[in-house]
C-alpha positions as a LaTeX table, in Angstrom:
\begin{tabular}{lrrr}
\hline
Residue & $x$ (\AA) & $y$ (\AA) & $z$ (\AA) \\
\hline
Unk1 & 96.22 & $-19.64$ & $-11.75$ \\
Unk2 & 93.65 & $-19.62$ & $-8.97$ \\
Unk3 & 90.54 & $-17.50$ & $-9.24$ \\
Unk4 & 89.01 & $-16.25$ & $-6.46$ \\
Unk5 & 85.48 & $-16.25$ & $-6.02$ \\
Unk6 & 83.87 & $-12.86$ & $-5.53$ \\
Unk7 & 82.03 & $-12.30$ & $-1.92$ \\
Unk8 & 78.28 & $-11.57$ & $-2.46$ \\
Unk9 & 78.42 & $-7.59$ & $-1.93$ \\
Unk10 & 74.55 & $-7.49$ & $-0.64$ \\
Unk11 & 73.79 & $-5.21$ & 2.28 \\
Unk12 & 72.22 & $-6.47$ & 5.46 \\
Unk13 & 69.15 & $-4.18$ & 5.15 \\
Unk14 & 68.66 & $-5.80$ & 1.77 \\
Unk15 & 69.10 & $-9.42$ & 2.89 \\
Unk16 & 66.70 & $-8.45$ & 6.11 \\
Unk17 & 64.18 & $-7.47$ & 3.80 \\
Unk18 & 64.47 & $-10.06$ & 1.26 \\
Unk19 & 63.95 & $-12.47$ & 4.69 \\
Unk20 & 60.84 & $-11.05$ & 5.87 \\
Unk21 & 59.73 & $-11.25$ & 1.96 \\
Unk22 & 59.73 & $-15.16$ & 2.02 \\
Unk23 & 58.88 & $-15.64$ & 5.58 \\
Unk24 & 55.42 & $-13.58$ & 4.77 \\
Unk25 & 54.56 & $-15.65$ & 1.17 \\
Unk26 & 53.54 & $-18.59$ & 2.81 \\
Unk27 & 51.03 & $-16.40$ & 5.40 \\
Unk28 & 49.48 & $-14.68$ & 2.66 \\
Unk29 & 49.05 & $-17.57$ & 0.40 \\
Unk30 & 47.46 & $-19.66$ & 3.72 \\
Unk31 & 45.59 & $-16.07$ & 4.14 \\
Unk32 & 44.34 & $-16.23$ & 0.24 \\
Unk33 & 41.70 & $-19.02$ & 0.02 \\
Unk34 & 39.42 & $-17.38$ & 3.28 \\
Unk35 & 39.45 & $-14.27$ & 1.71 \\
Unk36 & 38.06 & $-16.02$ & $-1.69$ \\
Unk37 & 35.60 & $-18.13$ & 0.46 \\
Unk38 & 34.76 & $-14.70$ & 2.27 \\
Unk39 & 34.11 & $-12.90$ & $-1.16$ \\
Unk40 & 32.23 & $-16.13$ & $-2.66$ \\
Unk41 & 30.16 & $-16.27$ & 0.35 \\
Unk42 & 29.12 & $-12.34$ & 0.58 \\
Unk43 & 28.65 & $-12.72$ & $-3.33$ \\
Unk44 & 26.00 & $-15.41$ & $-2.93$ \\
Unk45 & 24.03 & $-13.51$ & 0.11 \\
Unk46 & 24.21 & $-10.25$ & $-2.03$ \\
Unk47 & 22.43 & $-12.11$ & $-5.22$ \\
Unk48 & 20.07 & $-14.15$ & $-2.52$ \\
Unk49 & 19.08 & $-10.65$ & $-1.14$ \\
Unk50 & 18.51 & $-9.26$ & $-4.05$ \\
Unk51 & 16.43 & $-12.34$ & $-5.76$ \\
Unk52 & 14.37 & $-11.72$ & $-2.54$ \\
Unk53 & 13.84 & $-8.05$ & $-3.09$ \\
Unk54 & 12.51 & $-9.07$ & $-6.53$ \\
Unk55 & 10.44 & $-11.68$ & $-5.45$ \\
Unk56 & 8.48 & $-9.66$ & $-2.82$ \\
Unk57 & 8.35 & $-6.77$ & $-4.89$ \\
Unk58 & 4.77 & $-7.74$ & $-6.17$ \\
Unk59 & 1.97 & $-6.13$ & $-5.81$ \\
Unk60 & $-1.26$ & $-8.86$ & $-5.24$ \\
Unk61 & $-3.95$ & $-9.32$ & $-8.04$ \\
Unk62 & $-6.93$ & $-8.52$ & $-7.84$ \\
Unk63 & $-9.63$ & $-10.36$ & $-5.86$ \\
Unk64 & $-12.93$ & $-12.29$ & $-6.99$ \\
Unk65 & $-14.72$ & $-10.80$ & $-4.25$ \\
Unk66 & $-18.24$ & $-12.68$ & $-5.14$ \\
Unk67 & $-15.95$ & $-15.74$ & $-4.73$ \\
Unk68 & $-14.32$ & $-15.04$ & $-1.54$ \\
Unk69 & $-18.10$ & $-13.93$ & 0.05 \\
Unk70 & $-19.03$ & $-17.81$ & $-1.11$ \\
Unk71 & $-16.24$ & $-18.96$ & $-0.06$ \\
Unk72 & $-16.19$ & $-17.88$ & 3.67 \\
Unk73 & $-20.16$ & $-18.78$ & 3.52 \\
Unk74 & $-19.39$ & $-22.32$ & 2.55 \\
Unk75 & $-17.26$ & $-22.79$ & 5.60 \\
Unk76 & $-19.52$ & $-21.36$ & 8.26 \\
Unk77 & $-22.63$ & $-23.50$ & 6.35 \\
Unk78 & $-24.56$ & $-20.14$ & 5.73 \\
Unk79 & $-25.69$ & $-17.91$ & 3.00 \\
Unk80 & $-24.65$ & $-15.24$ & 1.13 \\
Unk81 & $-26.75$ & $-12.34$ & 2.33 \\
Unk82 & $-26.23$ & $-8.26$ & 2.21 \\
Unk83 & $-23.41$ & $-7.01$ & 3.38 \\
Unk84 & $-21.44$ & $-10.50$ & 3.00 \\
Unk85 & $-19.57$ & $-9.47$ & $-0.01$ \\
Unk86 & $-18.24$ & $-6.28$ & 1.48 \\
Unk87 & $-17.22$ & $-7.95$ & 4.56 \\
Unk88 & $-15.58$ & $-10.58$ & 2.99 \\
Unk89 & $-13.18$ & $-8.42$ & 0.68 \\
Unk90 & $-12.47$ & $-6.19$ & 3.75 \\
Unk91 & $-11.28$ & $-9.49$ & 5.43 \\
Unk92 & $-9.63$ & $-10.85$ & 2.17 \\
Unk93 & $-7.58$ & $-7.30$ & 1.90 \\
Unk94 & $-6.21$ & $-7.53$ & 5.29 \\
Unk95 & $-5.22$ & $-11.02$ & 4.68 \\
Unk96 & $-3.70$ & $-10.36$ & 1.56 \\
Unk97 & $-1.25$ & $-7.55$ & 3.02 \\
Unk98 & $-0.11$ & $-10.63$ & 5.75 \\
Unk99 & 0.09 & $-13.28$ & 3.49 \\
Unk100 & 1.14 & $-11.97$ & 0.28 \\
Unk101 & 4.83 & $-12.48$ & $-1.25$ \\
Unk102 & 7.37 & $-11.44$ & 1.88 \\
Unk103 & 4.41 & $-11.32$ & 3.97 \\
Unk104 & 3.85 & $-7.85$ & 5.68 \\
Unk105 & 7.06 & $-5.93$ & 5.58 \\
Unk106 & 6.28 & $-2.58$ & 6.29 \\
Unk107 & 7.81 & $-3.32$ & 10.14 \\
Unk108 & 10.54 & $-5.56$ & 9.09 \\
Unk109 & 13.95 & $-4.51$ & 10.66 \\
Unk110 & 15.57 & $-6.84$ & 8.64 \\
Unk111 & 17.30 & $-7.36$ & 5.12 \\
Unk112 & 15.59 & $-7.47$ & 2.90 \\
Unk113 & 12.40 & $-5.92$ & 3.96 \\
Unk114 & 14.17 & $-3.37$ & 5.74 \\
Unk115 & 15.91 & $-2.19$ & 1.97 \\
Unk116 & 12.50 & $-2.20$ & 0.29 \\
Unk117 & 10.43 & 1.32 & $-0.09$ \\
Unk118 & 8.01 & 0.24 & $-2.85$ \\
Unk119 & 6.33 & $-2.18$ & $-1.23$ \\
Unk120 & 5.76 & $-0.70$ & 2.50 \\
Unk121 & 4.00 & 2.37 & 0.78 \\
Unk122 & 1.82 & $-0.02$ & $-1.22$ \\
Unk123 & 0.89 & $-1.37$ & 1.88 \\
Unk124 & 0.21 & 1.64 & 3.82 \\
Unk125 & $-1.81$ & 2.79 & 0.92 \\
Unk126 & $-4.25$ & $-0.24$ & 1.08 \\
Unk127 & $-4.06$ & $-0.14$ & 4.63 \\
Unk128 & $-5.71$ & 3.09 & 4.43 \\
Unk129 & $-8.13$ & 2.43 & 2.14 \\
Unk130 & $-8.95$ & $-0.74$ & 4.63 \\
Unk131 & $-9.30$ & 1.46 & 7.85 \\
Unk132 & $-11.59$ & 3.70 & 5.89 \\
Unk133 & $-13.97$ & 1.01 & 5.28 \\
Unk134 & $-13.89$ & $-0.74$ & 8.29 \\
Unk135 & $-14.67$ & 2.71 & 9.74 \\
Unk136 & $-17.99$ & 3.53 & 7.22 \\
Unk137 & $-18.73$ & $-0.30$ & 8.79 \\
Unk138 & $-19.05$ & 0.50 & 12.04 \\
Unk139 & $-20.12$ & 4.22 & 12.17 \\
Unk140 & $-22.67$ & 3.97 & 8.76 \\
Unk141 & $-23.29$ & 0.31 & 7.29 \\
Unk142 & $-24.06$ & $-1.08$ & 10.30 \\
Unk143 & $-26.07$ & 1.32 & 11.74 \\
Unk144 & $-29.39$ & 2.24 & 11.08 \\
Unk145 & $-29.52$ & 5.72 & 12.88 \\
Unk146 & $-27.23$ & 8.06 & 14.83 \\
Unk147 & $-28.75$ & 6.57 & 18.03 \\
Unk148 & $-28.37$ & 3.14 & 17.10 \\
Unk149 & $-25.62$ & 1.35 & 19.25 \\
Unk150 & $-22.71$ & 0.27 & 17.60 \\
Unk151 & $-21.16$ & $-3.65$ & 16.79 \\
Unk152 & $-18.85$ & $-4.41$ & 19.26 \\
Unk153 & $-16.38$ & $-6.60$ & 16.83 \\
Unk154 & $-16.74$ & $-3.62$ & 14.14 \\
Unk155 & $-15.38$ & $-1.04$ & 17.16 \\
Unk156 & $-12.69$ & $-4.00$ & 17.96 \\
Unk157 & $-11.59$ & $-4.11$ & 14.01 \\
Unk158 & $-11.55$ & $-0.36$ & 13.72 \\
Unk159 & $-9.13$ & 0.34 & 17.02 \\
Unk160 & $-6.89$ & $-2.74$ & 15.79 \\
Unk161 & $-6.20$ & $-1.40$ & 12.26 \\
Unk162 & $-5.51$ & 1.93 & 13.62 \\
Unk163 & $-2.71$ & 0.09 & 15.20 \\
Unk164 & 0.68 & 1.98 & 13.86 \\
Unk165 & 1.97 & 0.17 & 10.78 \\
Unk166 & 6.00 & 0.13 & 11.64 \\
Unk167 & 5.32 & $-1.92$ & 15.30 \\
Unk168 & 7.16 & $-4.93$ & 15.42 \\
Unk169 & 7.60 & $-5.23$ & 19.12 \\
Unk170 & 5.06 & $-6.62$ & 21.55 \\
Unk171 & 2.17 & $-6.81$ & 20.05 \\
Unk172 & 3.21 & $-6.65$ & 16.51 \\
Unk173 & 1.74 & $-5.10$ & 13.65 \\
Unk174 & 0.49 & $-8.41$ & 12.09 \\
Unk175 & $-0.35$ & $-9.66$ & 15.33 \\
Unk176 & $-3.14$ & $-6.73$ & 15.65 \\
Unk177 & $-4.52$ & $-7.17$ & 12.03 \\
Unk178 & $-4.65$ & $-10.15$ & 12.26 \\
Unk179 & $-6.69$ & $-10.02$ & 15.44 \\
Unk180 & $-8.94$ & $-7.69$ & 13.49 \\
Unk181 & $-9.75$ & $-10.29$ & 10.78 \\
Unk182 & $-10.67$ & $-12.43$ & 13.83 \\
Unk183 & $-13.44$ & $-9.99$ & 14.55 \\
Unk184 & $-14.30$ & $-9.22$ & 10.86 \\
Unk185 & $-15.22$ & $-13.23$ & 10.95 \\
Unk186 & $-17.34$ & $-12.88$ & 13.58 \\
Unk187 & $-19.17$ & $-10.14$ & 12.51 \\
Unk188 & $-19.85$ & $-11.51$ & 8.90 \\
Unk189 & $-20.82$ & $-15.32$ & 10.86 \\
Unk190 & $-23.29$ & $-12.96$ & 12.88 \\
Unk191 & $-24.40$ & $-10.87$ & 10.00 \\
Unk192 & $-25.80$ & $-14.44$ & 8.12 \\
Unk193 & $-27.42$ & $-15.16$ & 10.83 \\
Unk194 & $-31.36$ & $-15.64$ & 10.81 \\
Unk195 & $-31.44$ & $-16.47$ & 14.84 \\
Unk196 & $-29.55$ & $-12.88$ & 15.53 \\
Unk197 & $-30.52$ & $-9.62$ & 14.30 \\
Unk198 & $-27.88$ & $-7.70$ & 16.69 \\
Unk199 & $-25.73$ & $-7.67$ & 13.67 \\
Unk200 & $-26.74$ & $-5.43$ & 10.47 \\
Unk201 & $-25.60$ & $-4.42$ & 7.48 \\
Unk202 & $-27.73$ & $-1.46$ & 5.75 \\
Unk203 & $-27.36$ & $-1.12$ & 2.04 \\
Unk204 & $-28.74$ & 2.51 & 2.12 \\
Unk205 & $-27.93$ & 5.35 & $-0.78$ \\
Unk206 & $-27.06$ & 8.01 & 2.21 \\
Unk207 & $-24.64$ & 5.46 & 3.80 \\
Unk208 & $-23.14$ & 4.84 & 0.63 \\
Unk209 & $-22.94$ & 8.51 & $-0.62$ \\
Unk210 & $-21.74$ & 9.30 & 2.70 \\
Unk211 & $-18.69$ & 6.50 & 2.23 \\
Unk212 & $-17.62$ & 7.83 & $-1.55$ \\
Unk213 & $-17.23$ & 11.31 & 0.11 \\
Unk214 & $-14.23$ & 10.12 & 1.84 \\
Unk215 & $-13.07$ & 8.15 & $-1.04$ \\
Unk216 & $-13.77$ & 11.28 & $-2.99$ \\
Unk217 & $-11.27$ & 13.77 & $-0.49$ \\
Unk218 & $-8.57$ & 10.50 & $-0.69$ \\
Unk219 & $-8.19$ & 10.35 & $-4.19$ \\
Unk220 & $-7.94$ & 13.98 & $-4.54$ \\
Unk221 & $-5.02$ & 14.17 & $-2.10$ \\
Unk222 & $-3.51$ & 11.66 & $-3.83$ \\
Unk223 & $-4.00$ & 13.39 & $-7.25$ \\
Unk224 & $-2.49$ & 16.48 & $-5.80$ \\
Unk225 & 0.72 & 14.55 & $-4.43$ \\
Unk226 & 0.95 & 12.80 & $-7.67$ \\
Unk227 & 1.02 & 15.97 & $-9.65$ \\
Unk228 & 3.52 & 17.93 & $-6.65$ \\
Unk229 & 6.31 & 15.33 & $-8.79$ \\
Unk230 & 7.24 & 18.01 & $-11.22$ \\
Unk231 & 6.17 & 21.22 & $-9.08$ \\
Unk232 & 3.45 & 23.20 & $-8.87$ \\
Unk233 & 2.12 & 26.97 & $-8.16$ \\
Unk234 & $-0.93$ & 26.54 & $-6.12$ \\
Unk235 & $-3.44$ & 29.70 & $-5.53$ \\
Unk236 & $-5.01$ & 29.80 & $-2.02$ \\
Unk237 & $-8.53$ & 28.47 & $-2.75$ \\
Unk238 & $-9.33$ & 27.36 & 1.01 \\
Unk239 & $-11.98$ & 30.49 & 1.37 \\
Unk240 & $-13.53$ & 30.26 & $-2.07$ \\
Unk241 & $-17.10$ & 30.27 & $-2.35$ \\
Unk242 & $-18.05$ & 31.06 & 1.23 \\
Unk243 & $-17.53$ & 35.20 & 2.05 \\
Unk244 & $-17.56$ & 35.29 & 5.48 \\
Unk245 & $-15.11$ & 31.63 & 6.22 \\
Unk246 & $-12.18$ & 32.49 & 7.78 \\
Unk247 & $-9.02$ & 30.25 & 9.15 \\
Unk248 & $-6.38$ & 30.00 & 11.93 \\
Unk249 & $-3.58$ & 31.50 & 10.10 \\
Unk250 & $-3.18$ & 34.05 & 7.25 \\
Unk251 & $-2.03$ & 32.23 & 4.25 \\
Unk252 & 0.16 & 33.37 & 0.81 \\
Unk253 & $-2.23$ & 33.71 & $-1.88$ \\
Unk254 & 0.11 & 31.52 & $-3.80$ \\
Unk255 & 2.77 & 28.69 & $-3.25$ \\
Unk256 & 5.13 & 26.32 & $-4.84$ \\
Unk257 & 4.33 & 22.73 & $-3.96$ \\
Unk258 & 7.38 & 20.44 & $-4.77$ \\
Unk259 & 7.65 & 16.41 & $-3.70$ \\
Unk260 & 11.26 & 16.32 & $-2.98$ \\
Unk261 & 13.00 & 13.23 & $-5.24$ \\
Unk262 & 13.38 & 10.70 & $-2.90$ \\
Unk263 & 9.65 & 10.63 & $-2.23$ \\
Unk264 & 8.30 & 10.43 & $-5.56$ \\
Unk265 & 8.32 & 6.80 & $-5.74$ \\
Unk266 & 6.72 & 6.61 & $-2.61$ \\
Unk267 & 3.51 & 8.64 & $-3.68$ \\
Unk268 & 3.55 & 6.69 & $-6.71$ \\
Unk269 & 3.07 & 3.24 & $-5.20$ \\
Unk270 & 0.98 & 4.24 & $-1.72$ \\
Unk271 & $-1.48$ & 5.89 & $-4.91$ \\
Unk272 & $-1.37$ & 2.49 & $-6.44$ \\
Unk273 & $-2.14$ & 0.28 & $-3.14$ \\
Unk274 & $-5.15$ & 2.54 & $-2.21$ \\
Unk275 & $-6.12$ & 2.37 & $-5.59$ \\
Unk276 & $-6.14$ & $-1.42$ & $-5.70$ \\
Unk277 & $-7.68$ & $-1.64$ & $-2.11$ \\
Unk278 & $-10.78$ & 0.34 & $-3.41$ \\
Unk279 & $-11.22$ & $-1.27$ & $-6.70$ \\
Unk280 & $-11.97$ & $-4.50$ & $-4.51$ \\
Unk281 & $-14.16$ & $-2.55$ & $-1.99$ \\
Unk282 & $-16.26$ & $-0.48$ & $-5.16$ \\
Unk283 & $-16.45$ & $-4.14$ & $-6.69$ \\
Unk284 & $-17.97$ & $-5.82$ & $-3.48$ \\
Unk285 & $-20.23$ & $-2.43$ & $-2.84$ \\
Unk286 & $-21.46$ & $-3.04$ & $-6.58$ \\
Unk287 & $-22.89$ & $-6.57$ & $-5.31$ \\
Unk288 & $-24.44$ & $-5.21$ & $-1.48$ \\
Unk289 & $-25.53$ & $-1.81$ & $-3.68$ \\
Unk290 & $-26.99$ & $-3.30$ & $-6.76$ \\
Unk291 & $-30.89$ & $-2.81$ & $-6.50$ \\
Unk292 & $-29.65$ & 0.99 & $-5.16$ \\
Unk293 & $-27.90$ & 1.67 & $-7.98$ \\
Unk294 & $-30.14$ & 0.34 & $-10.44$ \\
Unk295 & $-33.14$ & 2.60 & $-8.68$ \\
Unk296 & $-30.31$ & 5.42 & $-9.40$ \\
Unk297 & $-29.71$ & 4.48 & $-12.11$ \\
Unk298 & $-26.25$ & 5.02 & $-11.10$ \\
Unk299 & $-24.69$ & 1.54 & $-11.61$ \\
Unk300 & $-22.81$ & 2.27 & $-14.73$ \\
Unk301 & $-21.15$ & 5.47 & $-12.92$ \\
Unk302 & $-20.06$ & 3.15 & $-10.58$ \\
Unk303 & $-18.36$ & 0.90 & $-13.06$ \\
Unk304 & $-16.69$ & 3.85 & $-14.84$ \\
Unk305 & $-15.16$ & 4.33 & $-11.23$ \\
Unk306 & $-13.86$ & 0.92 & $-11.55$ \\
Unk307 & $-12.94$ & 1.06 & $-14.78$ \\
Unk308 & $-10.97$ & 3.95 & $-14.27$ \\
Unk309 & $-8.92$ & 2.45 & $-11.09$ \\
Unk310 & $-8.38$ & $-0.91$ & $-13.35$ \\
Unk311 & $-6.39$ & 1.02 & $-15.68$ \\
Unk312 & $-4.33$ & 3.06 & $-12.99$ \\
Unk313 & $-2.92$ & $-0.65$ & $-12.35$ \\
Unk314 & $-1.61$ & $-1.33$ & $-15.22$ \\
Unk315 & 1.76 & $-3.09$ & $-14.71$ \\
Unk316 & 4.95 & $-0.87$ & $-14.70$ \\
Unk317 & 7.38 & $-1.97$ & $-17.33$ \\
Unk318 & 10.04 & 0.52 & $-16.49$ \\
Unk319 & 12.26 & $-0.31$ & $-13.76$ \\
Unk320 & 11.99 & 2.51 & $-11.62$ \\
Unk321 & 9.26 & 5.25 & $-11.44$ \\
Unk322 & 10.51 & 7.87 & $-13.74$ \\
Unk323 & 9.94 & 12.00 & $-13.36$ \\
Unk324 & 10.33 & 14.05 & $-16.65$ \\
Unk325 & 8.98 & 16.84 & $-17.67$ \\
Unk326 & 5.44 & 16.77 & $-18.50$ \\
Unk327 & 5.75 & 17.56 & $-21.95$ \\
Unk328 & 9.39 & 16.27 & $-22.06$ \\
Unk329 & 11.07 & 13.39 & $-23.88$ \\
Unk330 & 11.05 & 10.65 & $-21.21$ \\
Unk331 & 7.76 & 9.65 & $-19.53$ \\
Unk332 & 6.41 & 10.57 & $-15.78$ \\
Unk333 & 4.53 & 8.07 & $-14.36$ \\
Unk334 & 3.12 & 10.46 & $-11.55$ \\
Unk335 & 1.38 & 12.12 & $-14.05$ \\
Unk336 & $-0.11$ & 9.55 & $-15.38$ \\
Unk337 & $-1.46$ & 7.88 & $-12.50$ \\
Unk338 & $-2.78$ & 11.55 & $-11.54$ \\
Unk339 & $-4.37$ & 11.57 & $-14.36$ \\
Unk340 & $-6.50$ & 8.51 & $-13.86$ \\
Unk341 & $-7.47$ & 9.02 & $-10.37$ \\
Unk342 & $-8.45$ & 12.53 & $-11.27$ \\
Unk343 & $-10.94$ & 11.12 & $-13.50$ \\
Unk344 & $-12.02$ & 8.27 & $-10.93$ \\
Unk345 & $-12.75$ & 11.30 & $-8.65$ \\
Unk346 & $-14.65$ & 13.01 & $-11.15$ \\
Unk347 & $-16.46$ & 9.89 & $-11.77$ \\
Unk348 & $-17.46$ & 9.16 & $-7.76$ \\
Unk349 & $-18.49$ & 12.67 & $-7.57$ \\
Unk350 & $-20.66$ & 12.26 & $-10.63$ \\
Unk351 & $-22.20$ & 8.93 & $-8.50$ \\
Unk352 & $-22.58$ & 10.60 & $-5.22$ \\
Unk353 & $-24.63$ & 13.64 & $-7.35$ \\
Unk354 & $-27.02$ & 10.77 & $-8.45$ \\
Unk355 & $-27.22$ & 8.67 & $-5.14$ \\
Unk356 & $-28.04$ & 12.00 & $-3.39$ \\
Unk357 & $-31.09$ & 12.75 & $-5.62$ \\
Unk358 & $-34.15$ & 11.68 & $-4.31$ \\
\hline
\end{tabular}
């Protein structure tokens, strides 16, 4: 008895598609290994870019700023004389926002400066603190009198650091600092000078009191921002104390002030590069300034000034820059770096009440 095999009942749509099955396997296997080296290769930028953002997340230590005066000294052969100190930390604080970890990234259109927040606002913050001083140099330390004619580097470094700090096109934002440094040099090489006397630096109690006023109105703005992190109702207190003052535009007696979220991180750390850029300046100031403070008897005001910005510096050891409630379970580091500038401010405005006595 023959049997008869049985015919393979499969339909042609099913063979068709069992065809295109086998004659795609060998594309997507050849296909398989780019896509790993794709995914291995993106993986490897992503923890580069990151290990970056680390790194140059750092803010700078603080300065010896007798040491840097000697320093600079040394290498033009001169001494250090009044004024050298001051100018030499101004110059050192410039150079550390270039040449610190990442260099200057508040311009950087690039990964992974371009990702970072932290940082630029440090660096405006000491930037400000930088144009403020080089400003009290040109218009009060180095001038004697209102009708005295001013250094011509000191108006060159004051128009440079006003240069906008986002400009990376031609010329560049580190390309005009650093020009102003260049100036700041000559100035302090001119300033230790015994053959020129066109070049001045005038430790004077009004010039300082004069400077710590503008310290004074910075630190409360930054106080105030700090404090905006959790909200705040504000009374109109612009016309207090004067009856007859009047301004522009009518004002409500009273207002919520609010930082919106996504800023509060950015007070925080612009607070904390200001903060650092004066502690240098108010520790050079307490070299040029000594025999005026000690006739104030104002010296150890100045140090509680100090003292007070040291501690707003403390490292962070949370990760991020947190925002509870001020009496609330979890911590809120705007508040607490409010609080010590407050008292800094208090503290400057206790100095500038004993520099202006007589």
């Amino acid at each position: 008895m023959i049997t008869r095999k049985r015919r393979s009942r499969i339909s042609p749509t099913r063979r068709k598609d069992d065809a295109d099955e086998h004659s795609h396997t060998p594309v997507a296997r050849r296909r398989l290994p780019w896509l790993r080296a794709l995914a291995t290769v993106a993986t490897v930028l992503l923890v580069v870019l990151l290990a970056l953002m680390w790194w140059w997340d750092h803010e700078p230590r603080s300065l010896d700023v007798q040491h840097e005066a000697e320093a600079r000294a040394k290498a033009n052969s001169q001494p250090v004389v009044i004024g050298s100190v001051t100018t030499a930390t101004l110059i050192a604080t410039v150079e550390t926002l270039l040449d610190k970890r990442g260099g200057y990234i508040s311009n950087d259109i690039m990964p992974p400066g371009v990702l970072m927040d932290n940082m630029p606002n440090w660096e405006f913050g000491a930037l400000v603190a930088s144009r403020d001083l080089a400003r009290a140099l040109r218009n009060d330390f180095s001038r004697s009198q209102t009708q005295s004619i001013e250094d011509k580097d000191l108006q060159e470094v004051d128009t440079l650091l006003a240069t906008p700090n986002d400009r990376w096109v031609f010329r560049s934002t580190e390309s005009q600092y650093r020009r102003a440094t260049t100036h700041l040099y000559g100035y302090l090489a001119r300033l230790a000078d015994a053959d020129q006397t066109n070049a001045q630096f005038f430790a004077r109690a009004d010039n300082l009191s004069d400077y710590l006023q503008t310290v004074s109105a910075r630190l409360g703005s930054l106080s105030q921002r700090l404090s905006a992190s959790v909200g705040q109702l504000r009374l109109d207190t612009n016309l207090a104390g004067d009856p007859s003052a009047e301004q522009s535009t009518p004002a409500p007696g009273a207002s919520v002030v609010k930082t919106p979220w996504t800023q509060i991180d950015n007070v925080f750390y612009e607070a904390r590069g200001y903060s650092w850029a004066m502690l240098q300046q108010l520790r050079a100031m307490e070299r040029d300034f000594g025999s005026v403070l000690r006739d104030k008897n104002a010296l150890i005001s100045l140090r509680q000034v100090t003292r007070e910005l040291e501690e707003s510096l403390r490292d962070l050891d949370s990760p991020v820059v947190l925002n509870g409630r001020p009496f609330g379970f979890f911590a809120n580091h705007s508040l607490v770096m409010a609080n010590y500038i407050s008292r800094a401010n208090a503290a400057i405005i206790d100095l500038r009440k004993l520099l202006d006595r007589g």
